[in-house]
VOLO-726185 format. One record per residue (C-alpha): residue in three letters; y, z, x; residue number from 1. Coordinates in steps of 0.1 Angstrom, whole numbers, plus 5000, padded with zeros to 4 digits. Example, Ala and Ser with C-alpha at 12.3 -4.5 7.8 and 13.67 -1.06 7.14 Angstrom:
<pts>
@res:ALA, yy:4955, zz:5078, xx:5123, n:1
@res:SER, yy:4989, zz:5071, xx:5137, n:2
</pts>
This chain:
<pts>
@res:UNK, yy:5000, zz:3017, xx:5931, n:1
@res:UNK, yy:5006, zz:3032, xx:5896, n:2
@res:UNK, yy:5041, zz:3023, xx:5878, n:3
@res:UNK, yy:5054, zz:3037, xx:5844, n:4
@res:UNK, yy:5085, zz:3033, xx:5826, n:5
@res:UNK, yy:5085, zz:3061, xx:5802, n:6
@res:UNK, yy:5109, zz:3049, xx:5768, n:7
@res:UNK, yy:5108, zz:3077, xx:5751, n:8
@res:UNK, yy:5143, zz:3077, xx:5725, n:9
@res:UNK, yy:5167, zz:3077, xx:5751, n:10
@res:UNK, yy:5146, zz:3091, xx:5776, n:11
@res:UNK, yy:5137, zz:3064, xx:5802, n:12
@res:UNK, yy:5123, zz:3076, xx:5834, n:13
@res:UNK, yy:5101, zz:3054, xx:5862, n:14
@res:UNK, yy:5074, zz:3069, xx:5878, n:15
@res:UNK, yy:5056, zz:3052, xx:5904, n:16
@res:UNK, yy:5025, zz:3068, xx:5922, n:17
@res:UNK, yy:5009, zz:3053, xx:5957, n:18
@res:UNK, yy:4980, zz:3061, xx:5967, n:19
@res:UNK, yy:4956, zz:3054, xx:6000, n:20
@res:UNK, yy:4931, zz:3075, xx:6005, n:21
@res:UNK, yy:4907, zz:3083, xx:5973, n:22
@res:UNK, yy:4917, zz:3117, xx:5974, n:23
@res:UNK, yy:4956, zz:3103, xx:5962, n:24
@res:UNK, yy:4940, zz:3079, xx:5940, n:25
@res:UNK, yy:4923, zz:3109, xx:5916, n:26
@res:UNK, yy:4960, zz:3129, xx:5919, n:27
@res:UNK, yy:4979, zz:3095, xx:5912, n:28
@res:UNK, yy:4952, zz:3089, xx:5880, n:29
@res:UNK, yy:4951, zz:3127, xx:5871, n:30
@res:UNK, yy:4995, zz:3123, xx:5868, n:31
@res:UNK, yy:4990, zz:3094, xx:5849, n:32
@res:UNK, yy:4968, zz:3105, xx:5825, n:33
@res:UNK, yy:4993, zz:3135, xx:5824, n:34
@res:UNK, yy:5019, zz:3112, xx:5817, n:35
@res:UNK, yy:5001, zz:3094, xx:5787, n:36
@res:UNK, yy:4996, zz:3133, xx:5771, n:37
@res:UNK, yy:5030, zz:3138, xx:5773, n:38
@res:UNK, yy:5040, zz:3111, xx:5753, n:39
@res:UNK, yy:5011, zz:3107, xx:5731, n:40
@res:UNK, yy:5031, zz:3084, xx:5702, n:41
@res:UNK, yy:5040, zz:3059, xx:5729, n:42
@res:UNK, yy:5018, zz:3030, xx:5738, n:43
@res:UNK, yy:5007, zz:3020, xx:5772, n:44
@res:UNK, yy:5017, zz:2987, xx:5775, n:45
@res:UNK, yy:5012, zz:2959, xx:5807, n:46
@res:UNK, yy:5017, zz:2928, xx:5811, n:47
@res:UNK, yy:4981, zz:2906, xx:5810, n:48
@res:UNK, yy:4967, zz:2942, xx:5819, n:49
@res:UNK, yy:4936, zz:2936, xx:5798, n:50
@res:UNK, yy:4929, zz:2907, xx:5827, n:51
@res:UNK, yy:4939, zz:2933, xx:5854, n:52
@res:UNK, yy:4954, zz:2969, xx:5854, n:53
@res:UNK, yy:4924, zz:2985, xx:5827, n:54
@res:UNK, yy:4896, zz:2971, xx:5845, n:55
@res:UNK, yy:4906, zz:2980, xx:5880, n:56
@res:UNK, yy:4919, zz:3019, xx:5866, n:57
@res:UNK, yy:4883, zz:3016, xx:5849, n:58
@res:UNK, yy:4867, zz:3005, xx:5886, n:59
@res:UNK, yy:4888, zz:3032, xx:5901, n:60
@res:UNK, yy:4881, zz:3055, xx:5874, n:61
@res:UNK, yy:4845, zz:3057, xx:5878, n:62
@res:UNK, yy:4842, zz:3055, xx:5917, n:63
@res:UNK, yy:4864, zz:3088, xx:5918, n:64
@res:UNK, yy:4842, zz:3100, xx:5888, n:65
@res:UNK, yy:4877, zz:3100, xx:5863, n:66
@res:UNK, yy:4861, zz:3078, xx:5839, n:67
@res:UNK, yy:4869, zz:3095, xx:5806, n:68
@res:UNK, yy:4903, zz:3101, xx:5818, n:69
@res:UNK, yy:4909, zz:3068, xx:5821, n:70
@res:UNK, yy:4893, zz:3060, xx:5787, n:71
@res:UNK, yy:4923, zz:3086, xx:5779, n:72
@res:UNK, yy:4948, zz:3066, xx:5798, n:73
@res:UNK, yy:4942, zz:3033, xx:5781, n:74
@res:UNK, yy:4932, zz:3046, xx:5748, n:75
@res:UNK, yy:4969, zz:3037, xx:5731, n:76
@res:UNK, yy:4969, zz:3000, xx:5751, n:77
@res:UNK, yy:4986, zz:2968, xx:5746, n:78
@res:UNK, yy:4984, zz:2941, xx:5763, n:79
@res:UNK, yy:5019, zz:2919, xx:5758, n:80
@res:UNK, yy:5009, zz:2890, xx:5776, n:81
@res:UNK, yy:4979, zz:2886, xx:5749, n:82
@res:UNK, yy:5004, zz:2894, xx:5722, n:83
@res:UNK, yy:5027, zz:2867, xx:5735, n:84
@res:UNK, yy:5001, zz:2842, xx:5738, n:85
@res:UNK, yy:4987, zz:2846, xx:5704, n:86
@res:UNK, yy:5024, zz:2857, xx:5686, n:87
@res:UNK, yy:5056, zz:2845, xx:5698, n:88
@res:UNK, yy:5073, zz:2809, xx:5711, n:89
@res:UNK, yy:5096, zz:2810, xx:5738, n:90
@res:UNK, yy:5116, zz:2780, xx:5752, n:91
@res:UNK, yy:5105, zz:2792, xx:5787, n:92
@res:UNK, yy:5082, zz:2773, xx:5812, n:93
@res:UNK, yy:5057, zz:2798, xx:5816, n:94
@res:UNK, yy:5045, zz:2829, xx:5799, n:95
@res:UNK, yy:5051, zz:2845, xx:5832, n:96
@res:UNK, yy:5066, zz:2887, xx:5832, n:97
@res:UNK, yy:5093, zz:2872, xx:5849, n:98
@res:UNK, yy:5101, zz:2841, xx:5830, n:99
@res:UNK, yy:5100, zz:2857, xx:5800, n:100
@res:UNK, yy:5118, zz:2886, xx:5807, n:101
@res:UNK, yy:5144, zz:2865, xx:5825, n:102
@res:UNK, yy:5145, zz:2851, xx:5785, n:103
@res:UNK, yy:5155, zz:2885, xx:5774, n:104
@res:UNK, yy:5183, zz:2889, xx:5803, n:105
@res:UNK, yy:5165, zz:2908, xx:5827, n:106
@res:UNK, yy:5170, zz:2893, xx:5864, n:107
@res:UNK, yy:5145, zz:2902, xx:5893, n:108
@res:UNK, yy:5157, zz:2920, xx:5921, n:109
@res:UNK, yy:5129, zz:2920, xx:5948, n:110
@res:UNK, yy:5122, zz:2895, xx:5974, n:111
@res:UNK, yy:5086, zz:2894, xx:5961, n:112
@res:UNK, yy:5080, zz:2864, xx:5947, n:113
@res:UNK, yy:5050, zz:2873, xx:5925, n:114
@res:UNK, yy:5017, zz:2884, xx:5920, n:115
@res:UNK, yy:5000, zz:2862, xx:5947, n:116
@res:UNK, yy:5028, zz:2870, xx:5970, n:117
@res:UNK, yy:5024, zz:2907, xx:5965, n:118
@res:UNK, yy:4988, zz:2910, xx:5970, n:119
@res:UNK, yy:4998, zz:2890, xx:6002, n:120
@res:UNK, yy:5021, zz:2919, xx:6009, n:121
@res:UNK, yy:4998, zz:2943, xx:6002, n:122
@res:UNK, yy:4971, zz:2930, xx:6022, n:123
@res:UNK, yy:4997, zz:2932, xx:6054, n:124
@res:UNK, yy:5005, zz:2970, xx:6047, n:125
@res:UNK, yy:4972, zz:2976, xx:6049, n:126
@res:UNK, yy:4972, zz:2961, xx:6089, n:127
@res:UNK, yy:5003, zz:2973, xx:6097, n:128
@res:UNK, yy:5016, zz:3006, xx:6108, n:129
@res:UNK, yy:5048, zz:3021, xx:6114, n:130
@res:UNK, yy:5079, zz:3007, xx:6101, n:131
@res:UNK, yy:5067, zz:2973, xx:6088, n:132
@res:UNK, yy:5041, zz:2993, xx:6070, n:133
@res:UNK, yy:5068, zz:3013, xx:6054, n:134
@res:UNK, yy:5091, zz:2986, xx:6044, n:135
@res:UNK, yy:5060, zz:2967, xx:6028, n:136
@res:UNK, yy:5056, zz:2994, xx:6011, n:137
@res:UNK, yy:5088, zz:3001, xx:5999, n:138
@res:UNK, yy:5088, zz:2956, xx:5991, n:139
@res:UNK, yy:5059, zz:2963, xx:5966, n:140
@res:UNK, yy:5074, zz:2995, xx:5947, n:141
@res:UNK, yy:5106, zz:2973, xx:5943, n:142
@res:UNK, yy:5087, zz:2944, xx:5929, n:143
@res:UNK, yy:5070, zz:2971, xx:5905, n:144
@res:UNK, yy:5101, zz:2979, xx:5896, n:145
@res:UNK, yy:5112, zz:2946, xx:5887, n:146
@res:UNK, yy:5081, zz:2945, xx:5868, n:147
@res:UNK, yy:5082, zz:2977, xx:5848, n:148
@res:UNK, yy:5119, zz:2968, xx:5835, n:149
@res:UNK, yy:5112, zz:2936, xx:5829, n:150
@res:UNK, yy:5084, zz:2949, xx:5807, n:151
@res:UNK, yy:5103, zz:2974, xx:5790, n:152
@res:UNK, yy:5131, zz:2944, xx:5783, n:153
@res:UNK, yy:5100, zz:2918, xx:5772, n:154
@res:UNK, yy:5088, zz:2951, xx:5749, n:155
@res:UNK, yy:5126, zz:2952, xx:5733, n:156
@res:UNK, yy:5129, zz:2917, xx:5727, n:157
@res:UNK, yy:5096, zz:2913, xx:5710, n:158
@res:UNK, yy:5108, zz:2941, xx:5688, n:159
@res:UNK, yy:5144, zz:2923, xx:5680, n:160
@res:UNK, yy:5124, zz:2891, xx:5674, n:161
@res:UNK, yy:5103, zz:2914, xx:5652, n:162
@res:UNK, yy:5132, zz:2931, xx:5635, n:163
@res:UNK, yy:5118, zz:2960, xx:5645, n:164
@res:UNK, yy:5146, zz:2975, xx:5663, n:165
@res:UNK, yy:5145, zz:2987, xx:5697, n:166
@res:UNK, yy:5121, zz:3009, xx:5718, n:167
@res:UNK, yy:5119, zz:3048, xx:5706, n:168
@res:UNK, yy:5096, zz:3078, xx:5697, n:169
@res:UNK, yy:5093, zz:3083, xx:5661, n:170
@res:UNK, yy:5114, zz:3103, xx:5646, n:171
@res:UNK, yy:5093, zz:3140, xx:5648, n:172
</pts>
């Protein structure tokens, strides 16, 4: 799975992209990397994605043979976990996506209680069929949701905190 929230002014858009066959994961990279050239001003940022997303798009990326696409992909990166960690105090328990962007207002909406939980969910989508595969499925893109907003809010609020004002293109 592949989600991006696109902030672009007052453009905001989700895109998320599923793939299980390697034939989806090249199209779902290929749209991606799409994505990124259409908003080239725009960093790609994630949430402790330095630790996670970059190197499994790199693992993907080279076992489909896409690796300078994703060099492409995560070319504009940040990682705001690692910003957090080294830039910013928050009276919150963890540094969690959610804690933090429970901080800055956002509340989760899935049932998915986190990261271990959804690879648990995952891993049962990939034995199921049917029905209970589709509503797994549809479990994790809602948690990804939750996730990408919750980024987007965490992205703001580092801004505010910044006085940097909130998320937008520069001004062409």
């Amino acid at each position: 799975m592949i989600g991006a929230y696109v902030v672009d002014g007052d453009d905001r858009r989700v895109v998320q992209l599923w793939a299980d066959s390697p034939a989806e994961e090249r199209r779902s990279l290929r749209q991606l990397a799409q994505l990124v050239e259409e908003h080239p001003s725009l960093p790609v940022l994630t949430w402790n994605g330095a630790g996670a997303d970059v190197p499994q798009l790199r693992r993907v990326g080279r076992s489909r043979k896409l690796a300078k696409l994703v060099d492409s992909i995560v070319a504009n990166h940040i990682d705001l976990y690692q910003y957090a960690v080294g830039s910013v105090r928050l009276p919150v328990p963890s540094l969690s996506l959610s804690e933090v962007s429970a901080y800055f207002g956002v509340s989760k909406l899935s049932a998915v209680t986190g990261g271990f939980d959804a690879q648990m969910r995952y891993l049962a989508y990939c034995q199921a069929a049917g029905p209970d595969k589709d509503n797994l499925r549809d479990e994790l893109l809602e948690y990804n949701l939750d996730d990408l907003v919750g980024l987007a809010a965490v992205a703001e609020g580092f801004r505010r905190l910044a006085g940097l004002g909130p998320l937008a293109a520069p001004a062409a």
